[in-house]
C-alpha positions in Angstrom: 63.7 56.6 37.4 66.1 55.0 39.9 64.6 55.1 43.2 67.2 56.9 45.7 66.9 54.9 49.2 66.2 57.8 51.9 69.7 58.8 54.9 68.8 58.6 58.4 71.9 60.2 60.2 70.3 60.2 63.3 67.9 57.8 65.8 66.4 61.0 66.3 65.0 61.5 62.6 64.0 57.8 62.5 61.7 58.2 65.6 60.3 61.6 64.2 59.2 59.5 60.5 58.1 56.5 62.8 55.9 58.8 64.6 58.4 58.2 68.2 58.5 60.4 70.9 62.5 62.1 70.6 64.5 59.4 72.4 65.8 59.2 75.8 69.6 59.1 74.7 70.4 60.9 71.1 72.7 58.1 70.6 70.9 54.8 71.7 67.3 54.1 71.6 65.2 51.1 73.0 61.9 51.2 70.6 58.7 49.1 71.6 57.2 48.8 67.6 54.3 48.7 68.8 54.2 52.4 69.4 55.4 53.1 65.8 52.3 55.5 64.5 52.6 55.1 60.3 51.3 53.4 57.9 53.6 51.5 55.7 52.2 53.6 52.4 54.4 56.2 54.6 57.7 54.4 55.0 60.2 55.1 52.3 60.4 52.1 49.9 64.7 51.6 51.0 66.5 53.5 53.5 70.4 53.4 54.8 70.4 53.4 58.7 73.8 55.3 60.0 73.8 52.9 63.1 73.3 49.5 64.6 69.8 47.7 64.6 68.9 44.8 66.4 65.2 43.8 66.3 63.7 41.5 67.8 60.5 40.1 65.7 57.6 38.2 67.0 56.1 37.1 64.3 59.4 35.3 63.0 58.3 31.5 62.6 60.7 28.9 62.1 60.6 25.0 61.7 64.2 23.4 62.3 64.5 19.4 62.2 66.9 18.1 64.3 67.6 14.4 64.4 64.4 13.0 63.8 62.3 15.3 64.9 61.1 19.2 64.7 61.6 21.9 66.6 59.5 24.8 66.8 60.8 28.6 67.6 57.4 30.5 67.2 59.2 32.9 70.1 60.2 35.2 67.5 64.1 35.7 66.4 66.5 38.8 66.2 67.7 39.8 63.2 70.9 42.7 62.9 71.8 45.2 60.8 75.1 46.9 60.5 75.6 51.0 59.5 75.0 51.9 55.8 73.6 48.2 54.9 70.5 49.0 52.1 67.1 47.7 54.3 63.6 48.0 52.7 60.0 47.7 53.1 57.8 45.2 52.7 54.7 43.9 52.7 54.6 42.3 56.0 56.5 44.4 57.7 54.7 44.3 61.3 55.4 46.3 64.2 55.7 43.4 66.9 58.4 43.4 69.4 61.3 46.1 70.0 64.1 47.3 68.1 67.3 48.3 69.6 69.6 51.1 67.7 72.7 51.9 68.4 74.7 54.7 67.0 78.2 53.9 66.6 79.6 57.1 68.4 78.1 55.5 71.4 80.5 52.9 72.0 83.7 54.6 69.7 85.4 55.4 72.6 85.2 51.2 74.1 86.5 48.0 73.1 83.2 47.3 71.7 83.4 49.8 69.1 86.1 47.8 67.2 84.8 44.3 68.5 81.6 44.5 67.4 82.8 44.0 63.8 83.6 40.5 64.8 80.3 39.6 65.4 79.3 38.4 62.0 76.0 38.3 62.4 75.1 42.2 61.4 76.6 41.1 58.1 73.3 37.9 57.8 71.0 38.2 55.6 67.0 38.8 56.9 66.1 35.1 56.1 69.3 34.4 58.5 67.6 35.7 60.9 68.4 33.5 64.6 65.5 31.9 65.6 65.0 32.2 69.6 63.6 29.2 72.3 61.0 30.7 74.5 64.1 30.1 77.1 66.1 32.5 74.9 63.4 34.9 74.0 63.0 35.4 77.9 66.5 36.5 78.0 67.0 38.4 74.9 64.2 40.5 75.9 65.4 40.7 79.8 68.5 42.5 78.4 67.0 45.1 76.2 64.7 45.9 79.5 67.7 46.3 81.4 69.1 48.9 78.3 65.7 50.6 78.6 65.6 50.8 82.4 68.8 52.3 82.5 67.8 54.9 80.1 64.7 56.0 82.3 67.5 56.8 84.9 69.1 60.2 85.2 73.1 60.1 83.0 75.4 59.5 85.4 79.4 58.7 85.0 78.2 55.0 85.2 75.1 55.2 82.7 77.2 54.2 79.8 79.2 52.1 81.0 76.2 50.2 82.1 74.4 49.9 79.2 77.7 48.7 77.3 78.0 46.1 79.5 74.5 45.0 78.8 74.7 45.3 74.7 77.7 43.5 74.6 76.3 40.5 76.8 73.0 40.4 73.6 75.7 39.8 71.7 77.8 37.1 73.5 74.4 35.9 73.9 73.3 35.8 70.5 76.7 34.7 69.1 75.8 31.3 71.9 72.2 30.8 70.4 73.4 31.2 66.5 76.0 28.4 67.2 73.5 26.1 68.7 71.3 27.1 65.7 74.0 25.9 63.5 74.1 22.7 65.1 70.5 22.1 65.8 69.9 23.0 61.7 73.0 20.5 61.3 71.3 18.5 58.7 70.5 21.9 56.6 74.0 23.2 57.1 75.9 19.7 55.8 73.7 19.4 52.6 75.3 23.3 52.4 78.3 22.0 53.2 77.6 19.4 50.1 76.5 21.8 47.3 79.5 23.9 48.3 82.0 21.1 47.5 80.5 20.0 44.2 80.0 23.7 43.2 83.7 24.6 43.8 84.5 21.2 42.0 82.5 22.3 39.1 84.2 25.4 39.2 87.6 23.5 38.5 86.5 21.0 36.9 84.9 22.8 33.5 87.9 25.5 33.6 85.4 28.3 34.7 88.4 29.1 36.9 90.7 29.6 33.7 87.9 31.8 31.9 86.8 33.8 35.6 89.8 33.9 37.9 89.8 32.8 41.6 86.6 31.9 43.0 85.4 34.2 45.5 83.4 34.2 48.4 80.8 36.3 47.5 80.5 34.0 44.4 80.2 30.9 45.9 77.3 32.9 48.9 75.5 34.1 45.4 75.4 30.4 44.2 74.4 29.2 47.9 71.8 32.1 47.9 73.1 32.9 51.5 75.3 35.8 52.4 79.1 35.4 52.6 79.1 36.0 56.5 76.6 33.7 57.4 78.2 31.0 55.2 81.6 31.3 56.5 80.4 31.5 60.5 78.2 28.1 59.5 81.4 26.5 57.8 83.5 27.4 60.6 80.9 25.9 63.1 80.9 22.5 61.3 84.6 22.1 60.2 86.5 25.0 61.9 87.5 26.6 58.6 85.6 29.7 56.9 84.8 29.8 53.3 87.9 31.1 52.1 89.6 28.7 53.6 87.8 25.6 51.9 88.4 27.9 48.7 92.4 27.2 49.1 92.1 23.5 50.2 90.3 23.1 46.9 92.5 24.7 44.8 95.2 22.6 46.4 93.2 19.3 46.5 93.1 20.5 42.5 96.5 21.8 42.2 97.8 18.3 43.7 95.9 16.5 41.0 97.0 18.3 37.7 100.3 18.2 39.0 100.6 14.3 39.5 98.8 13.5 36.5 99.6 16.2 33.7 102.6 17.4 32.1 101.0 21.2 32.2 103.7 23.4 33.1 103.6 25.2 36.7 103.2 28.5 34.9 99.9 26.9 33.2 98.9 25.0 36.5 98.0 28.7 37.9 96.6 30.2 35.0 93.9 26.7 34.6 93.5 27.2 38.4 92.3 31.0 37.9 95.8 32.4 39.3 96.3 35.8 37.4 100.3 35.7 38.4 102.0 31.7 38.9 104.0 33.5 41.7 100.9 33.9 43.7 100.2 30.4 43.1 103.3 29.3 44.2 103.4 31.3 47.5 100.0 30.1 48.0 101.1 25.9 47.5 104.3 26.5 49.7 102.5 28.0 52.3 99.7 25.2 52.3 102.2 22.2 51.7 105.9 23.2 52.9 106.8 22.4 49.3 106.9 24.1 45.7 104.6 22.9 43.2 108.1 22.1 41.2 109.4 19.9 44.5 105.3 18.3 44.7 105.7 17.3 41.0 109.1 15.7 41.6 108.2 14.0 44.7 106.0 12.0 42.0 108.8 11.3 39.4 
């Protein structure tokens, strides 16, 4: 029998089933885990969240070589989750460090509410996770005090306002340290970068296009075992374009090729390329080249 992952509509039914006191703020909770009072036996096995987590872990360990040498982050990382995304538990699930939820009614009514879809980093995997310096720790953790002091506080007409201010600078935060770890897992991220190219070739190159259609994003994360968000926001920190993007200048790298060297017709161009209409194929050359695939061709005869 398919297991059916338990709702939490609310922060407060997740404090009651962790065992919480009811929390400050029925929207917006700062949680120290160490307070959680149940066993894991207790926990539903999956669960759908219908608001924000961020949680920051302290028993998150990572090694990351940089140049020569490696750098230690045994400081603990944060790791975000987005409404509705499937989350489960697991053997070594600990209760270290806090967790911060955020309903999204809380900040509906601010910028933030549409903004923080931009922030690609609720979309990561857990094994994503960003990995904090004890500087950063110190700062991550400064922040959700801040959130928590506030809470303490009586509501005022400036409570909310406050504690916007103070998730949205996690974030710009957060969004800082993940770039600097993409650059100081540089190494990692190029032999990515690598498998990427000769799986997209592969993907051309023994018609799997022709038999599958266009490759897609989510293919080529599946293939990369990473998740599409955290390989298009580590593409775009190495060469400025996201995965999709790479996905066109390959098929035009390709498109370039057959053209010059085959007499395949334009029509049969798209289809080998995994176009399910040529005209899609020729919108999509002519926008990347200024030329038809028809004009390309000639240009070579």
């Amino acid at each position: 029998m398919q297991h059916i992952p338990q709702a939490f509509n609310s922060i407060s039914d997740l404090h009651r089933v962790l065992g919480l006191p009811k929390p400050l703020h029925p929207l917006i909770s700062v949680v120290d885990n160490t307070l959680i009072s149940i066993n894991k036996e207790q926990l539903p096995p999956s669960f759908l969240l219908d608001f924000y987590k961020v949680s920051y872990k302290q028993g998150l360990r990572g090694k990351i070589k940089y140049g020569q040498n490696y750098y230690d982050f045994d400081e603990g990382g944060l790791v975000f989750t987005s409404p509705n995304q499937l989350l489960a538990t697991t053997d070594d699930t600990e209760y270290m460090g806090f967790t911060l939820l955020i309903h999204p009614d809380f900040i509906r009514n601010y910028p933030l509410g549409k903004n923080i879809k931009n922030f690609g980093f609720f979309s990561y995997a857990v094994n994503e996770a960003l990995h904090l310096s004890e500087k950063e720790r110190t700062l991550i953790l400064g922040i959700l005090k801040n959130i928590d002091d506030e809470l303490q506080l009586p509501i005022d007409e400036f409570s909310q306002d406050v504690i916007i201010t103070q998730i949205e600078l996690l974030l710009n935060y957060s969004n800082r340290f993940y770039k600097r770890q993409f650059i100081t897992r540089k190494a990692a991220s190029h032999d990515l970068l690598t498998k990427l190219e000769t799986l997209l070739d592969d993907y051309f190159n023994n018609k799997t296009a022709l038999m599958k259609g266009l490759p897609t994003v989510q293919y080529l994360a599946d293939e990369l075992h990473v998740s599409p968000h955290y390989l298009s926001d580590m593409l775009r920190s190495l060469t400025g374009q996201n995965a999709q993007q790479h996905i066109h200048n390959k098929l035009i790298e390709k498109a370039k090729e057959i053209l010059s060297t085959s007499n395949l017709s334009v029509a049969e161009v798209a289809y080998q390329l995994g176009f399910e209409y040529p005209q899609s194929f020729n919108k999509l050359f002519k926008r990347k080249t200024n030329l038809s695939p028809l004009k390309f061709r000639q240009s070579f005869g």
